[in-house]
N, C-alpha and C positions, 0 to 999 in steps of 0.2 A: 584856244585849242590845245598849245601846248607853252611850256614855259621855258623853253629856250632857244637861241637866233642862231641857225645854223650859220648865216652867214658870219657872224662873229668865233663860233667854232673855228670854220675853215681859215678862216685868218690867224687864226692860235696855232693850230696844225702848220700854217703856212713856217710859223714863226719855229716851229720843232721842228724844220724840214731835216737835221742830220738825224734825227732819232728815227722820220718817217724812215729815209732812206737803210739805216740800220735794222731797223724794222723789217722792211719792204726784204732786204739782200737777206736775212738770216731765214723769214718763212719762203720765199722765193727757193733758194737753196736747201731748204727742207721738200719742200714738193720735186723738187729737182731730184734730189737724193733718194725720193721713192719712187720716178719713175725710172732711173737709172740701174736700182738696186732690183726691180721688178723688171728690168728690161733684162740685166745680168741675169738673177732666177730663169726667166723663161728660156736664155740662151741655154743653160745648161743642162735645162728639163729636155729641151728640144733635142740635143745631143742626148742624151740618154734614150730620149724616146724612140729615136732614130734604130734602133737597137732593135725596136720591137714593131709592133702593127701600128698601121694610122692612127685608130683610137686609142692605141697604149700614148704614142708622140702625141697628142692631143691635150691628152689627161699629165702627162707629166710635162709638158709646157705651162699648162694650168697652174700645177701646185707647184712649179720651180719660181714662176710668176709671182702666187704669193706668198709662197715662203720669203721670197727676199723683198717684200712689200712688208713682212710683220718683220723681219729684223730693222727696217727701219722704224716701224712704227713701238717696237721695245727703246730702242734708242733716243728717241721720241718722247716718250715716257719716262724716262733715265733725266733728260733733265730740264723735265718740267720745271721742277724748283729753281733752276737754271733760271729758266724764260722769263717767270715769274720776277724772278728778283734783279736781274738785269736790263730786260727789256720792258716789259709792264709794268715793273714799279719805277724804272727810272723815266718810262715817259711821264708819268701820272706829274715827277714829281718836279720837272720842268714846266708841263701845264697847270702845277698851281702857284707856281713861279709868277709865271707870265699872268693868272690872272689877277693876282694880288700887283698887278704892274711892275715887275722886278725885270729888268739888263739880263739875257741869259749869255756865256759864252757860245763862242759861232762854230761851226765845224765839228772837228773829232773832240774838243774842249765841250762841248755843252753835253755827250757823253758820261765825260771823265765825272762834269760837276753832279751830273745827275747822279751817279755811283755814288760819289763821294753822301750826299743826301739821303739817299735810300739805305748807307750804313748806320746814318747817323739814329733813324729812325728803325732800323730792322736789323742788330748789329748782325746777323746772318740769316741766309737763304731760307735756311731750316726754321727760322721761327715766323717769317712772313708766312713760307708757306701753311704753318701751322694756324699762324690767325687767319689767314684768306682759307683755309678750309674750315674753322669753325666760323666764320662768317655766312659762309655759304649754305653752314647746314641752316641757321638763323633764320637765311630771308628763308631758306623750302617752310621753316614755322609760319612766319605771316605768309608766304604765299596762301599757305592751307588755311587761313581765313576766308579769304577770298572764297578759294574751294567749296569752305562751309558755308560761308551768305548764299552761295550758287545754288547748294542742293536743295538751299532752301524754300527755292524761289518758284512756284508753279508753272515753270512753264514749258511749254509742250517739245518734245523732243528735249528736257532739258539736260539727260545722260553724255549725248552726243556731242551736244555743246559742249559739256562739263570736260569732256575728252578733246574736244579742239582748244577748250580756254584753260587747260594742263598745259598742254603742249606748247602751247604760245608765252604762258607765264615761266618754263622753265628756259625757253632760250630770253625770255627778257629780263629775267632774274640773272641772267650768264654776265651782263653786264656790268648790274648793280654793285657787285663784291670789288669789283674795284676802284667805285667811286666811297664806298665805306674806306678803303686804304688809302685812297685821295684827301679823307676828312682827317685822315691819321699826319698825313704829312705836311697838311696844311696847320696844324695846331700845335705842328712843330714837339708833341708830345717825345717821351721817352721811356714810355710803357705802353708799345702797342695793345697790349691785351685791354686796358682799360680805356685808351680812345674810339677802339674799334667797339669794343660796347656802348660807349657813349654814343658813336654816330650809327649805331644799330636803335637803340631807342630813339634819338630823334628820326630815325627812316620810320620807323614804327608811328609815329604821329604824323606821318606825312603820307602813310603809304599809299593812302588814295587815289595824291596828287601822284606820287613817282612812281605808280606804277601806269597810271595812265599815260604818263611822259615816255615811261620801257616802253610799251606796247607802240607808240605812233614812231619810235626813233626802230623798235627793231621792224615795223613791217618798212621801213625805210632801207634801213640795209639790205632786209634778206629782199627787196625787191631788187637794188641797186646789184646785189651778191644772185639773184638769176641772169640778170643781165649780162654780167663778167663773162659767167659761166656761158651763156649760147655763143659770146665772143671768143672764149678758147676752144669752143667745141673743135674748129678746122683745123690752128696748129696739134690741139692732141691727138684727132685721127691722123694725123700726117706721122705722131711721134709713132703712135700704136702700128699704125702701116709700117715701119719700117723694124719695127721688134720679130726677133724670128718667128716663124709660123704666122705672122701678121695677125696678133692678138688684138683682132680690131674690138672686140668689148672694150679694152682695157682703155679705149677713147677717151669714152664715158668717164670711168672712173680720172684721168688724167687732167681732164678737164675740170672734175671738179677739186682735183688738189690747187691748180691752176687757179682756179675762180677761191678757194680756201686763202692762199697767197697771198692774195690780193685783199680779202677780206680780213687777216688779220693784220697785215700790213699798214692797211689805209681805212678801212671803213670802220674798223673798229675801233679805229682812235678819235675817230668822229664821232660814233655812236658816245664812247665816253667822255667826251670832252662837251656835248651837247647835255650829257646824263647829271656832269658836274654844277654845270649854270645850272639845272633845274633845280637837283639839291640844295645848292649853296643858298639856292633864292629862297625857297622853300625853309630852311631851318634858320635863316639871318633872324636875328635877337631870342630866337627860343631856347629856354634852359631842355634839359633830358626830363621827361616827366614823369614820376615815380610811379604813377599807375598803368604804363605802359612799359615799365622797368620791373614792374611788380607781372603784370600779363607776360612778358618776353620769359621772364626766371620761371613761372609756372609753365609754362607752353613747350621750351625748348633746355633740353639739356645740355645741350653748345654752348647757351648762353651763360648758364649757370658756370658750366669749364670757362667762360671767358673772366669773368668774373674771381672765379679761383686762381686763374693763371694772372690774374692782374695783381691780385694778392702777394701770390707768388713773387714777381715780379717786383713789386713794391718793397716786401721785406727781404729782397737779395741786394738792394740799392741801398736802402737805408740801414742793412746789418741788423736787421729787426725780426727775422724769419718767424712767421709763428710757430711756438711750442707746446706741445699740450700741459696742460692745468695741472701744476704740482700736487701729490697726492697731500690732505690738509695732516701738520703733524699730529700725530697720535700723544695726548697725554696721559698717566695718572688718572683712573675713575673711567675716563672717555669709553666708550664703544668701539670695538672693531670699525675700521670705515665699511661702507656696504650692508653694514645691519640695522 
């Protein structure tokens, strides 16, 4: 049914418990921060609106709400590359520590060492996040395989489907991009551009299998990830109850940053540390295969920039940059070059 043992996962997890809690405290304290920031907003709106009619104080609790709901969520945004490179790449690179059977440091130390690792491998923020965004465009290329075997398929109602089985492939695809930086870290490379291609084409011969693997681990989360959420729904109306003008919508929304929390805190390390066994199992002894190297370069233009930047990459290491083609010297008798 599927090719990895959750309960072997959970016990990896068990084993990164400072990175969970790290994890857990940094989005915990993000969700925190937008209802706090959204609870401020609305205080102020409410005060202003006090100024004017009921539906003026309504309407400008509203948008005091979320104006300071989108200043966090700029901030948010601000440092992603942050999160990326700190948090997701240094759990990644503890759990392929541990699966290779490797002693991690205990505490605020298994942190530090994870840092230290993800330098080794990404020497900055700025370039992970450049390869983990041309990865991403990648898998959207083989997803759109999928897509097209689909349309092809005669069967009834097949539009709808085609629109539920998008939808489903783009949150299971949300996972896969960083078990590709997982392959990067485990091969111990020093040109991410060119490991991350490599372990794109071998995802590309597999992708049958992993994405069948996506699809059973994400309806697994996002079922675990409703469940969270009906269990925050109480303490959020409780927080939303007590915001001025008792912005009891904003329940709803609180709840789901709350049940978000949570979900990226804990279930999404599952979802990829479950996503890694399938992989890892899936490409044990296979070379990258050229005709799916050859399919990936025609199909996706990411992939082709992966490929240039590995280039890249390669001739800033070795002092070897490439240069364009000396113009050939002109003799005596010769022709103009270009004629």
């Amino acid at each position: 049914m599927w090719d990895f043992e959750p309960g072997r996962a959970l016990g990896l997890m068990f084993k990164t418990m400072p990175f969970i809690l790290f994890r857990l405290g940094i989005y915990l304290g993000a969700a925190l921060a937008y209802m706090v920031m959204t609870g401020v907003g609305a205080g102020v709106g409410y005060g202003i609106g006090s100024l004017g009619s009921e539906g003026f104080r309504a309407g400008s609790t509203f948008w005091g709400g979320l104006i300071g709901f989108g200043i966090v969520g700029a901030v948010m945004y601000w440092l992603r590359e942050y999160l990326l490179y700190v948090v997701k790449a240094g759990h990644l690179a503890v759990l392929v520590e541990l699966m290779e059977g490797k002693e991690l440091p205990a505490g605020k130390g298994q942190i530090n060492y994870a840092s230290t690792v993800v330098k080794e491998r990404f020497a900055q923020a700025s370039v992970l996040f450049a390869v983990d965004q041309l990865i991403k465009g990648v898998l959207r290329a083989i997803v759109g395989l999928t897509r097209s075997v689909f349309r092809m398929l005669p069967i009834p109602g097949g539009q709808n489907l085609l629109r539920i089985l998008q939808a489903f492939l783009k949150v299971a695809v949300g996972f896969i991009d960083e078990v590709i930086l997982a392959y990067c870290i485990k091969t111990r490379s020093t040109n991410a551009w060119a490991s991350s291609r490599e372990a794109l084409v071998l995802y590309g011969q597999n992708y049958k299998s992993m994405l069948k693997n996506a699809a059973w681990i994400t309806l697994m989360i996002y079922l675990l990830y409703f469940l969270v959420f009906l269990v925050m729904l109480a303490p959020a109306a409780l927080i939303a109850y007590l915001m001025p003008g008792g912005w009891s919508a904003a329940g709803v929304v609180f709840a789901f940053l709350l049940a978000w929390s949570i979900k990226a805190g804990v279930l999404e390390p599952f979802a990829i540390t479950c996503l890694m066994q399938a992989y890892f199992k899936a490409i044990e002894g296979q070379e990258p295969n050229p005709e799916w190297d050859a399919k990936l370069d025609g199909m996706s233009a990411k992939f082709r920039k992966l490929k240039d930047k590995a280039g890249e990459s390669l001739g800033k290491a070795t002092g070897t940059a490439t240069q364009p083609a000396p113009e050939p010297a002109v003799t005596a008798g010769d022709p103009p070059p270009g004629n």
